[in-house]
N, C-alpha and C positions, 0 to 999 in steps of 0.2 A: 611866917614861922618856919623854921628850918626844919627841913625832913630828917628824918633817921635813915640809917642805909637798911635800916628794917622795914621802913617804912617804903622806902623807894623798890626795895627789891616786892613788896606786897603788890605795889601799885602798877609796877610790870607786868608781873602773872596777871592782874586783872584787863590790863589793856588791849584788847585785839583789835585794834584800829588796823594793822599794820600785819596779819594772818590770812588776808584774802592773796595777795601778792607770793608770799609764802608758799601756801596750797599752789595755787594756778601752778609757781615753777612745781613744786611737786609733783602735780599730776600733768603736767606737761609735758612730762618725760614718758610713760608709758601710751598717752595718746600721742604723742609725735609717732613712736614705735609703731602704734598700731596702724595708723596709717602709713607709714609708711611698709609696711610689711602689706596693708592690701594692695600698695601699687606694685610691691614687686611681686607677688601673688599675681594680680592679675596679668603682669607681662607674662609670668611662664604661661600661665592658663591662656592666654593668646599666642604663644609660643607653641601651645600643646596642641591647641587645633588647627593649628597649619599644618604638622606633622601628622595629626591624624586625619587632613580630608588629603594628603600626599598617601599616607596607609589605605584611605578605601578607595583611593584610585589607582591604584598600584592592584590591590587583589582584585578589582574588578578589572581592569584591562590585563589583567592575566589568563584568564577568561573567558574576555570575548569570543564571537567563534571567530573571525580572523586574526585572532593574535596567533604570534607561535607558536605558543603553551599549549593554545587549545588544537592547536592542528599539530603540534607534534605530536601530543597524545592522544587523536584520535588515530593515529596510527601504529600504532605501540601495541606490540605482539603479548604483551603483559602488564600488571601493576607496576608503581612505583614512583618517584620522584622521577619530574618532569624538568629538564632540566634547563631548556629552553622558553619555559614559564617563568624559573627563576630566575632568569638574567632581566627577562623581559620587567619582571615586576620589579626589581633592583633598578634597573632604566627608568622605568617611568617615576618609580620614587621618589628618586635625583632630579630628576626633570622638574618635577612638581615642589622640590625643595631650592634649586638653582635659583639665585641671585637674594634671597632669603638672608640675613643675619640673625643676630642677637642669642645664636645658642654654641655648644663647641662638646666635643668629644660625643657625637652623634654615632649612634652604632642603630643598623636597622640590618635585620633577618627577614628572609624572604622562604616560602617553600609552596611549591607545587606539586601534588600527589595523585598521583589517577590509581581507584579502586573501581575496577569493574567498567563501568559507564559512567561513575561519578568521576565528579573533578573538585577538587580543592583546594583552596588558595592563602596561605596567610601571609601578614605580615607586621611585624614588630618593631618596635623602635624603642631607644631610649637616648636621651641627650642633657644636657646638665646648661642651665639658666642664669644668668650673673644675676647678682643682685644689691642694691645698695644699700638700703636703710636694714635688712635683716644683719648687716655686719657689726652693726650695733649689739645684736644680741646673740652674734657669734655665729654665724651662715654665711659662708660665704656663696653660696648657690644653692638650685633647688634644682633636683632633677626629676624629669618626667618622663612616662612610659605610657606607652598605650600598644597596640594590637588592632588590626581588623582581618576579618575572615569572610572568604566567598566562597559560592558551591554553584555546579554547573551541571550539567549532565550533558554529558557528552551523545552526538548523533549514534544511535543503534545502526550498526549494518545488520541489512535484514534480506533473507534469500526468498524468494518469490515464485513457488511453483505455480505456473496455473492450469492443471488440469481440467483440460475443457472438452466437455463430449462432443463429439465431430460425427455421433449415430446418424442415422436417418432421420429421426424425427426433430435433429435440430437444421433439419434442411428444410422442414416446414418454411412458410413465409412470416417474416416479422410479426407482423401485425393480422387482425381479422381483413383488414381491409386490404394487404399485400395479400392474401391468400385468395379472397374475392376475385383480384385482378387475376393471381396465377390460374384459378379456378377455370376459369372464363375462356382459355384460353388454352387449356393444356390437353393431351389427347392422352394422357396417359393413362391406362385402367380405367377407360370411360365405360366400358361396360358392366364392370362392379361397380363403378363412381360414375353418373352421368352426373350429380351435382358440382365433380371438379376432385380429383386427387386428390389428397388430406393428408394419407399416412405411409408415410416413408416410401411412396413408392414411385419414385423417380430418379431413381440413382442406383441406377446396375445397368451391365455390360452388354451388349449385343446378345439378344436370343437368352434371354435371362430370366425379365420382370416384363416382359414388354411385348409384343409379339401380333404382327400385323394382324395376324388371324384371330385369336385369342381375347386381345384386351382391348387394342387401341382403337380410336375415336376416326383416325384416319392412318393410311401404311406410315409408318417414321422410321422404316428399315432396321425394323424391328428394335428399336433402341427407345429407350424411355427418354422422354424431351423437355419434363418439368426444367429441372436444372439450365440444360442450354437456351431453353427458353427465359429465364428467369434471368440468364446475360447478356441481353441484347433490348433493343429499342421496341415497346410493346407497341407503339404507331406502326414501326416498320413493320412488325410481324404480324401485327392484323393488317398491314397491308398484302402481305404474301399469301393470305389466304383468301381462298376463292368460294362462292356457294357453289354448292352441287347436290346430286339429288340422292335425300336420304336413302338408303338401303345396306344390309348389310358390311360392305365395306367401310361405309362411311356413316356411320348413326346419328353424329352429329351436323351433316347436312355443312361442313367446311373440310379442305383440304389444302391442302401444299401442293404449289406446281409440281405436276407426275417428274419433270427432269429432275426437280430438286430431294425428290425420294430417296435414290440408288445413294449420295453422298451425305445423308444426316447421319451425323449432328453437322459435320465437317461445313457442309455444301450452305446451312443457314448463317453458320458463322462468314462464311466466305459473303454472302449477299447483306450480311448484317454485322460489324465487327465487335465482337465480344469484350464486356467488361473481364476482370477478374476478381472485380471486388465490387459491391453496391454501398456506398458508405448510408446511402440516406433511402428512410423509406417516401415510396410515394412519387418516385421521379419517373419519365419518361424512360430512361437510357438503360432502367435493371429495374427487376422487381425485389426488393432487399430479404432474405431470409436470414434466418436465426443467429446462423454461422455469420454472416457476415456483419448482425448487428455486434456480435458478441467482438469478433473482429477491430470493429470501427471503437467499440468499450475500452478493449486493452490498448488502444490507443492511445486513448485520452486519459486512460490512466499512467501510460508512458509519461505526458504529461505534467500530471500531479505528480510525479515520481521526482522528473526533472526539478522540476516549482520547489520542492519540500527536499532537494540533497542539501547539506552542508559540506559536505566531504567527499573527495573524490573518489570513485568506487561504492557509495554507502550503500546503493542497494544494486541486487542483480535481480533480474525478471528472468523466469524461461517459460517454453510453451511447451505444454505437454498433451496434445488432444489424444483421445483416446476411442476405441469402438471393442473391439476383440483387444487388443493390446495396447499400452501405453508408449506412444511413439516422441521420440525426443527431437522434436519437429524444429523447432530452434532453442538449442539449452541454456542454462544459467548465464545472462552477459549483464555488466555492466553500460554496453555500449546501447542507450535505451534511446538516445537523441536522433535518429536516424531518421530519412523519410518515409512514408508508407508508398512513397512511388519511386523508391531507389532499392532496387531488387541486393540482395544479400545484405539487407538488415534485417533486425527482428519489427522494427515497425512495418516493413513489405511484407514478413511473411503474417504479420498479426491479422493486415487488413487482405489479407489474400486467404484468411482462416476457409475460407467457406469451399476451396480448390479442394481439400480436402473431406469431404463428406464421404459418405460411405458408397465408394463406386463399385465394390467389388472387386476392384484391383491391385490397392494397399497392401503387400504385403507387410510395411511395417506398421501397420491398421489393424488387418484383418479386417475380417465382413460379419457381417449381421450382428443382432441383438445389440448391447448396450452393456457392458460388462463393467460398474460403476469399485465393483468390489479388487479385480482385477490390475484396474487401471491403480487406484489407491496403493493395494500392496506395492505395486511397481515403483508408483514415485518412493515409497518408503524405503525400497530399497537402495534408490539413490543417494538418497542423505546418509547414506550408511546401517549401521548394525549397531544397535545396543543404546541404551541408555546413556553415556559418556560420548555417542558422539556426537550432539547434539548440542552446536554453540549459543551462545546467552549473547550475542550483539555485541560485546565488549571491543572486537578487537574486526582487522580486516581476515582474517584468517581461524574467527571463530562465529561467524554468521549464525543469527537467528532463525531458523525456517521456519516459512509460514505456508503450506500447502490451502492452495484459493481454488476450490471445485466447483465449475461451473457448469448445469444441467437440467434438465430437467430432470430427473431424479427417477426414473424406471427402468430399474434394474431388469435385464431380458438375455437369458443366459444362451439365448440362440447361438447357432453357429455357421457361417454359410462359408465352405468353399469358394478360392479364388477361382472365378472367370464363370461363363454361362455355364461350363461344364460342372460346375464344384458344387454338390451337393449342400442339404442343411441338414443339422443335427439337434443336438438339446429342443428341451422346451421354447416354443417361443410366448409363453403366458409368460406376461409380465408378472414383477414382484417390486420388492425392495430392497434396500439394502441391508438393513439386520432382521434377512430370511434367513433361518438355520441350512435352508437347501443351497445356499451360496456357497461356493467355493473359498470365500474370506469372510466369514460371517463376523472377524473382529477389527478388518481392517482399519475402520475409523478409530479404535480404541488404541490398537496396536501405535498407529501414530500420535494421538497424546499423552497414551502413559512413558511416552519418551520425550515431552515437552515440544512436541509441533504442534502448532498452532494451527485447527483445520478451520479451515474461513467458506460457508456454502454458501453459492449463489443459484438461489431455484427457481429455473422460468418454466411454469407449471405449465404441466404435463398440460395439452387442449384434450377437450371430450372429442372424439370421432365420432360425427352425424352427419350422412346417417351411416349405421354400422350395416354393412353386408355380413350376410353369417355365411356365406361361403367359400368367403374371401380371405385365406389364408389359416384355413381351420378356426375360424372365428374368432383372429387374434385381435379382433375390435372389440369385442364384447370385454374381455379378460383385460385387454389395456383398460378401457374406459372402468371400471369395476375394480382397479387397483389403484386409480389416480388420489381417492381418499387418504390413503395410507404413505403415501408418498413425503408431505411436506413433514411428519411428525418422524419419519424416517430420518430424511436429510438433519431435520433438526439436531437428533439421538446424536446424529454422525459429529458436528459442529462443537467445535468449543463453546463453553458457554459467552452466549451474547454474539455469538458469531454468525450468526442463519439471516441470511438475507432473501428477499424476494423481489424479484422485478416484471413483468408484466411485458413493457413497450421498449423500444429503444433507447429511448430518452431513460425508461429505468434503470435497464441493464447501464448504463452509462455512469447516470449518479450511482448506485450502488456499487459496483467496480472502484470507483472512486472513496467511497464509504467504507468499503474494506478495509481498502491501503490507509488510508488517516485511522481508522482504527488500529491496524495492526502497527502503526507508527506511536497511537498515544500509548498504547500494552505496554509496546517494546519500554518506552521512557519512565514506564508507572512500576515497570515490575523487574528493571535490573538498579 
């Protein structure tokens, strides 16, 4: 039966045999798009992260401490762009982008800026992507951008006072047991001390502290003999003594060959040849005291010094001991690498610290007492005047200072005259250092409210026993009876967290050491 065209046109709209085919090209068209838009999506986004691990190797090898960037600006008398960072980081960029395709009108910015002690580094890029299937929907490329950024901190230069007490009582012996030995052996004030000399009293001049008639044990030409005793071989030297029969002269029943009397100290050195330095306690060759452990310390902090530079020049050490005055015994150097047995370095003069003890004959010393107040203002004078002048580490020619006081910590405002002739004056009752009766009652303050950093090192004060009370207007009684108040003193004095205590050689060593990496982490934490 024949259709109608009405019929036929019905039976079409009804048919969808032939509408799956249809659809598919339809939507074939926006999923072909789509995929293909994620392939080319993902080339640039692999394109992006090559560019950007070239960006964070580029701001970090800017950087580095041996790149130029960073060693140009740590030498850099001011802020600003580094400009030797930015070639470098422009170098490396390229480097890291070299032999690379698939991108084109690449522009990449580089900048290196030193504020202060920081260091900062960025770098940018932007580059444009082909693409193929986005062309369909009218892209002809995709372009990409990114950025990376680095931060560094540059090595602080840091100025290094170390005022170190070079009194009499840091001429005591190292240890309980270096003092036992000097004890045992020494003739000096044996008749206030028959249990062995103790306090400060072997170190003054002919016809002084010492005196064949008066004190000693047996004649030493009238010269006190702890010290030169204490530089030479103690086998040899109990070999050079003889028994003999106790009586007045000789109370302790030993003496020194009679020919070798007229020439001491000279005449023992000549039979026995003198150290100048003891680096170690307990050895046959010296008996090591205070000064020279403190000595063999700054040493080893030479050491840690050299281990921990970055940068040449970055820190200077100087030696500042002091008794009556602050003597600038070897001053601020860079040159810290030297030997301790190559004379006209600061490491020969460090380990040769104890040459220096209180002989009475220093005029850039001065004699007696312990004048802890004194020595401070002095170094503070050194670093200059006032507030502004006082560098933050940033630069070589704006140094942070850190004054390192090493002592026992008993202030003693005495005064003695150079030579056996020279009179004493002031009190010699010990005190402290924030005693209103001091001549610099704020000097620890005066130096940090100008930003120095005071770093104490306190090798406590020993008890003297047993005390004679007649011996020296009973300045045994008054020391020992002041030693309480001592550590809370130094403390007062100290930056906060900055008071250290050491005991033995081995303390004073690490503690020395302790300072310096502290005053290294400050410097880094706080510009």
């Amino acid at each position: 039966m024949p259709f109608s065209l009405q019929q036929c046109l019905s039976r079409f709209r009804r048919d969808q045999r032939g509408n799956v085919a249809v659809i598919f090209t339809i939507a074939a068209i926006p999923l072909i798009s789509a995929i293909g838009c994620a392939v080319d999506y993902s080339l640039a986004t692999r394109m992006k992260a090559k560019l950007q691990t070239a960006a964070d190797a580029a701001s970090i090898a800017a950087l580095s401490q041996k790149s130029p960037g960073f060693l140009a600006a740590s030498v850099m008398t001011g802020n600003g762009s580094v400009a030797a960072g930015v070639t470098d980081a422009n170098n490396v960029f390229d480097a890291n982008m070299n032999g690379i395709t698939g991108y084109q009108n690449l522009v990449r910015s580089s900048t290196v800026t030193k504020t202060g002690i920081k260091l900062a580094a960025s770098v940018v890029f932007t580059a444009d992507v082909s693409v193929t299937f986005l062309k369909v929907i009218g892209f002809q490329k995709l372009t990409v951008t990114g950025s990376s950024g680095s931060a560094a901190t540059l090595p602080p230069y840091l100025d290094f006072y170390l005022t170190l007490d070079v009194s009499g009582s840091m001429g005591l012996a190292s240890t309980a047991a270096e003092q036992t030995r000097l004890a045992q052996v020494n003739p000096d004030n044996y008749r206030q001390y028959p249990t062995g000399c103790a306090f400060a009293c072997h170190f003054a001049p002919q016809n002084s502290a010492c005196t064949n008639s008066g004190t000693q044990a047996y004649p030493t030409n009238n010269y006190c003999m702890g010290y030169a005793i204490s530089r030479v071989s103690q086998s040899g030297y109990k070999g050079l003594l003889t028994t003999t029969t106790i009586n007045g002269t000789y109370p302790a029943g030993k003496k020194l060959p009679d020919a070798m009397v007229p020439g001491l100290p000279n005449s023992l050195y000549t039979a026995l040849p003198p150290v100048s330095s003891c680096d170690t306690d307990g050895t046959n060759a010296c008996i090591q005291l205070r000064a020279d452990a403190v000595g063999y310390a700054v040493n080893q902090l030479f050491i840690t010094a050299n281990a921990s530079k970055k940068v040449t020049d970055q820190f200077r050490i100087g030696l500042y001991p002091f008794i009556r005055y602050l003597y600038a015994y070897f001053p601020l150097t860079s040159a810290i690498n030297g030997s301790p047995t190559t004379p006209g370095t600061i490491n020969y003069a460090a380990a040769n610290l104890a040459t220096l003890l209180d002989t009475n004959m220093n005029a850039n010393l001065g004699s007696g007492g312990t004048h802890i107040d004194n020595a401070l203002d002095s170094v503070n004078k050194k670093i200059g005047t006032g507030v502004g002048t006082v560098g933050d580490g940033s630069t070589p020619t704006t140094p942070q200072p850190y004054v390192f006081l090493v002592t026992d910590g008993a202030q003693d405002n005495q005064v003695k005259g150079l030579g056996a002739s020279g009179g004493w004056s002031g009190s010699n009752r010990a005190t402290v250092l924030n005693n209103p009766i001091n001549q610099y009652p704020n000097a620890c303050k005066t130096l940090k409210d100008r930003g120095i950093v005071v770093s104490v090192l306190y090798i406590p004060y020993q008890k003297i026993d047993p005390v004679n009370t007649s011996f020296a207007n009973n300045e045994g009684t008054y020391a020992n009876n002041n030693i309480p108040f001592i550590a809370p003193s130094l403390q007062a004095c100290a930056s906060p967290g900055f008071f250290y205590t050491a005991n033995t050689p081995a303390d004073i060593t690490a503690a020395l050491n302790a300072m310096f990496n502290h005053a290294l982490r400050t410097a880094h934490l706080t510009n």
